[in-house]
C-alpha positions in Angstrom: 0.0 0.0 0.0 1.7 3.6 -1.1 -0.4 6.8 0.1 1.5 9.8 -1.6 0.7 13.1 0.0 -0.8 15.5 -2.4 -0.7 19.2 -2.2 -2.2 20.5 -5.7 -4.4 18.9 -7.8 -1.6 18.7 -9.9 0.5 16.2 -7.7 -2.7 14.3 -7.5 -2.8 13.4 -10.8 0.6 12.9 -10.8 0.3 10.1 -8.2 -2.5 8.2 -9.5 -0.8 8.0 -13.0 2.2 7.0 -11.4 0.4 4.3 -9.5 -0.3 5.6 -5.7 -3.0 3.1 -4.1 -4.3 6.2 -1.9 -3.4 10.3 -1.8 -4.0 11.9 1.0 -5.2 15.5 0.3 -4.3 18.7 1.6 -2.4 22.2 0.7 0.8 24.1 2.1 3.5 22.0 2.2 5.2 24.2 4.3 3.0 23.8 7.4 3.2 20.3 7.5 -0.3 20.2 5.3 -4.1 22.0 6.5 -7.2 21.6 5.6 -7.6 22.2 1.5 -10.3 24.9 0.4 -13.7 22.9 -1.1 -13.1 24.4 -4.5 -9.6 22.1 -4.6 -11.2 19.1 -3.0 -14.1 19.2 -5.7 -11.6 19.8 -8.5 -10.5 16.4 -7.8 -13.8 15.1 -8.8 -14.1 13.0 -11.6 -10.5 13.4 -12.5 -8.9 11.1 -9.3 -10.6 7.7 -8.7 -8.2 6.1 -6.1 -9.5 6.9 -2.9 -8.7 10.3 -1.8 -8.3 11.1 2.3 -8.8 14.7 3.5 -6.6 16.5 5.6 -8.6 18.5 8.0 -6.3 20.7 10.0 -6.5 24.8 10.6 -3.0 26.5 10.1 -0.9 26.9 13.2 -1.1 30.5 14.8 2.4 32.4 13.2 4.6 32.2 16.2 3.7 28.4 16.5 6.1 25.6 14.9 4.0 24.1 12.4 4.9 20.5 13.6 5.0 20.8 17.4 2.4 20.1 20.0 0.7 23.3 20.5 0.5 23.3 16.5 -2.2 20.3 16.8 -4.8 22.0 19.5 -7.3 24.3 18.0 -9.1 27.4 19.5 -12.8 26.4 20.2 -13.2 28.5 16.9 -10.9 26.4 14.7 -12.1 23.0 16.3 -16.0 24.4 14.9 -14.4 24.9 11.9 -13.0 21.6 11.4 -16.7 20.1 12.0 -17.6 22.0 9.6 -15.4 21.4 6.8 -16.1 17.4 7.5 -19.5 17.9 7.2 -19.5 19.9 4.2 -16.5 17.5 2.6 -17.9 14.0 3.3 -21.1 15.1 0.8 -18.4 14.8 -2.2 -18.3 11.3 -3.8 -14.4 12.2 -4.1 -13.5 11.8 -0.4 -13.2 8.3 0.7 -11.5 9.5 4.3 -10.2 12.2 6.4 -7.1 12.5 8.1 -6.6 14.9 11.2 -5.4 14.5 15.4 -6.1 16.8 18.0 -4.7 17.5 20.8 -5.1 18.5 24.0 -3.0 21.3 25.6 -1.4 19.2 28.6 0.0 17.6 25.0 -2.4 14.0 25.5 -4.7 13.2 23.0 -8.0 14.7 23.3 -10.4 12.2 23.2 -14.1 13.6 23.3 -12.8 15.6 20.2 -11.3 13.4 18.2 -14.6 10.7 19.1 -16.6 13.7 17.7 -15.2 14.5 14.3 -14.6 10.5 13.4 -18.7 10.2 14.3 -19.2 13.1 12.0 -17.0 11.7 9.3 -19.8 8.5 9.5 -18.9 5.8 7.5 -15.9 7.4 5.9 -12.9 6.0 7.8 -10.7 8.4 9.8 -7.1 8.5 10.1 -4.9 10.3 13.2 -1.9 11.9 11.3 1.4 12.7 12.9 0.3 14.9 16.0 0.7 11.6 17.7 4.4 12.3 17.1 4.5 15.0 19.3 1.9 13.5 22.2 3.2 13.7 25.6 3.0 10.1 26.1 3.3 8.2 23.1 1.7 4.8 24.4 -0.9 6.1 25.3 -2.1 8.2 22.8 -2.0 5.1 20.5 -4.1 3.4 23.0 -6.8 6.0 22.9 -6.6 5.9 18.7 -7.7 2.8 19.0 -10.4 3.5 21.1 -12.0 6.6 19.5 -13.0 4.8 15.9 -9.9 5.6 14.3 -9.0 3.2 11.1 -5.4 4.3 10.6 -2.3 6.4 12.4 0.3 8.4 10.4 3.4 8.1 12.1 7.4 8.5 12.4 7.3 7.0 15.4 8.1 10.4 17.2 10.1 13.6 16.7 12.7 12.5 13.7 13.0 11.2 10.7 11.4 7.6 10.7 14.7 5.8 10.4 15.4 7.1 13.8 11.7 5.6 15.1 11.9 2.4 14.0 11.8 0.3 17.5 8.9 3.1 19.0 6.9 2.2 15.8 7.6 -1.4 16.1 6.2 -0.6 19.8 2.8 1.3 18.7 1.8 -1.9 16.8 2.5 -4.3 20.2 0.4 -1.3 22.0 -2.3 -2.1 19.6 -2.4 -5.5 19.5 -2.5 -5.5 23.4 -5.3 -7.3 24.4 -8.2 -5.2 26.8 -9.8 -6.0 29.6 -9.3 -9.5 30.0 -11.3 -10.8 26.8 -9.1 -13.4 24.4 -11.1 -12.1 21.8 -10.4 -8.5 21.8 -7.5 -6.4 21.4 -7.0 -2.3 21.1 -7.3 -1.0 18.1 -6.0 -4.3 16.2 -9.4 -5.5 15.6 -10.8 -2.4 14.6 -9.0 -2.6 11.8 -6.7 0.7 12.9 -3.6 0.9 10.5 -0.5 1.7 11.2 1.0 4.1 8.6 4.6 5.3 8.8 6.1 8.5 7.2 8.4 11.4 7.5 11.1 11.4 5.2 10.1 7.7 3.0 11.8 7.7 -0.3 12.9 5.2 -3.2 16.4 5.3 -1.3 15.7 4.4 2.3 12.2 1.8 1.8 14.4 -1.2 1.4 16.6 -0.6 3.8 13.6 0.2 6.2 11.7 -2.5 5.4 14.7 -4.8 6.4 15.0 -2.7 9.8 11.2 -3.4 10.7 11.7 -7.1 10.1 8.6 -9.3 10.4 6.5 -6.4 11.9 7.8 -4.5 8.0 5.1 -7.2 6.5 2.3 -5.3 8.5 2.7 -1.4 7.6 2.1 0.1 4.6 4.1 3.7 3.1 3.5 7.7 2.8 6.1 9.7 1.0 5.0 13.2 -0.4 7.5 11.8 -3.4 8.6 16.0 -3.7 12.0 16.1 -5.1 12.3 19.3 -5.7 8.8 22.5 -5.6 6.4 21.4 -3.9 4.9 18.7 -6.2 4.8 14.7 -6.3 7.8 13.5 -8.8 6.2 10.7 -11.2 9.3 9.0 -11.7 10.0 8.9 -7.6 6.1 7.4 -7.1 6.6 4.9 -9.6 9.9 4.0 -8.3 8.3 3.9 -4.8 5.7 1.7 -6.2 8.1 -0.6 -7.5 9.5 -1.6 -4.2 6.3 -1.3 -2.5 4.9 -3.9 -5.0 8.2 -6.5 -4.4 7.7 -6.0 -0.8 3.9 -7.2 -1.3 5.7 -10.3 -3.5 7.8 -11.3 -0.9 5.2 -10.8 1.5 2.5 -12.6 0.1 3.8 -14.4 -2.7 0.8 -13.1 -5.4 2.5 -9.1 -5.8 -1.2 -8.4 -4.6 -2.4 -6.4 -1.4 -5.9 -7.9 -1.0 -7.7 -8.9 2.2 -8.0 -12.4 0.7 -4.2 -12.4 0.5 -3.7 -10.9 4.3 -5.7 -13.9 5.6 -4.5 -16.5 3.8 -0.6 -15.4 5.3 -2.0 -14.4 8.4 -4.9 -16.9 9.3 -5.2 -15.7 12.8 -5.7 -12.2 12.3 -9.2 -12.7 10.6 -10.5 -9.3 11.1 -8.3 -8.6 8.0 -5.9 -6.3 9.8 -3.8 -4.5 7.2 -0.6 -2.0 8.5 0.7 0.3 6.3 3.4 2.2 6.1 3.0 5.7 4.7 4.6 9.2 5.5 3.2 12.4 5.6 5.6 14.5 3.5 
């Protein structure tokens, strides 16, 4: 699975021609992404037909690191506004997901809110992105992802590139697979279906060598690169490059080259709930 972050229509098009399974929408690359304006989402329409997930995040105040705690908690204002734009963006046949995290300002997740714009999003599944990166207590936050109705997390695995995270990631999918209160048949998050989806820094030079530093837990995470080169735009050439790997990975993995359910539990008969992990980077 290879999610390419998209910040122009433009890139978008550039990834699905390229071969991206997913994109995951948004503009201003140099904020880390925010919420696109409805006139770019719906440009989308009828041009992209992979499935398109919607970044729904207000810009950071201006004296506010774009990628730092206090950049993921929203005035009561912004937090409205965010309601808003998932109720006026799930209404376009376009949008198969949203992606956003909030925070609280003690830096823990902020659970009431994030339970409230994944039950407005309805049936259209909702992934965190990176704020857990910056959470005051990593753990945890991944164990209230899983409880919320989230479907995926976007992670490095912390502040850092991912190739620095690799054993706290490794760690996020044992947190989610931990089993809760008491019942065999039940585990946080892993039976939801949440996904783990690692980025920060993913390109066709360092996914081998990652997937080899993730060993067996590698065969359950899926990728993100932004695939920007140089600008602000995907790179063709980068995303079909990253698709290549991604699709040898899935040989080795599976032995078909394909990334269905059907294959997932035939090479994984005990995880029947059709748990998939991706591994996928935000930019």
């Amino acid at each position: 699975m290879l999610e390419i972050a998209c910040f122009s229509l433009t890139s978008a098009l550039t990834a699905q021609e390229a071969g991206a399974s997913r994109i995951e929408f948004c503009t201003s690359y140099p904020l880390g992404g925010v919420t696109p304006s409805p006139a770019a989402v719906q440009a989308l329409q009828g041009l992209i037909h992979i499935p398109v997930y919607v970044m729904i995040r207000p810009p950071p105040p201006s004296d506010v690191e774009p990628m730092s705690a206090a950049a993921f908690v929203p005035t009561p204002a912004e937090f409205d506004r965010m309601k808003e734009d998932i109720r006026r963006l799930r209404t376009l046949d376009v949008v198969r997901g949203f992606v956003f995290g909030v925070l609280k300002a003690d830096g823990g997740v902020d659970g009431v809110a994030n339970e409230t714009l994944v039950g407005l999003a309805g049936e259209r599944p909702c992934t965190f992105h990176r704020a857990v990166d910056f959470a005051r207590d990593f753990a945890g936050a991944v164990r209230v992802i899983g409880e919320v109705g989230f479907r995926g997390v976007l992670t490095s695995g912390g502040m850092g590139s991912v190739e620095e995270r690799v054993g706290k990631i490794s760690g996020m999918v044992e947190v989610l697979r931990e089993r809760a209160d008491g019942k065999e048949d039940r585990m946080v998050g892993w039976n939801k279906g949440v996904r783990v989806i690692v980025g920060g820094g993913i390109r066709s030079g360092n996914l081998r060598e990652l997937r080899e530093k993730f060993g067996v837990l590698g065969e359950r995470f899926g990728w993100h690169s932004s695939a920007i080169i140089e600008g602000e735009d995907a790179d063709g050439e980068e995303v079909r490059k990253l698709k290549a790997i991604v699709d040898e990975m899935d040989e080795e993995m599976l032995g078909t080259g394909k990334e269905s359910d059907e294959c997932w539990d035939k090479k994984y008969p005990e995880l029947k709930n059709r748990v998939t992990v991706m591994r996928s980077m935000p930019s």
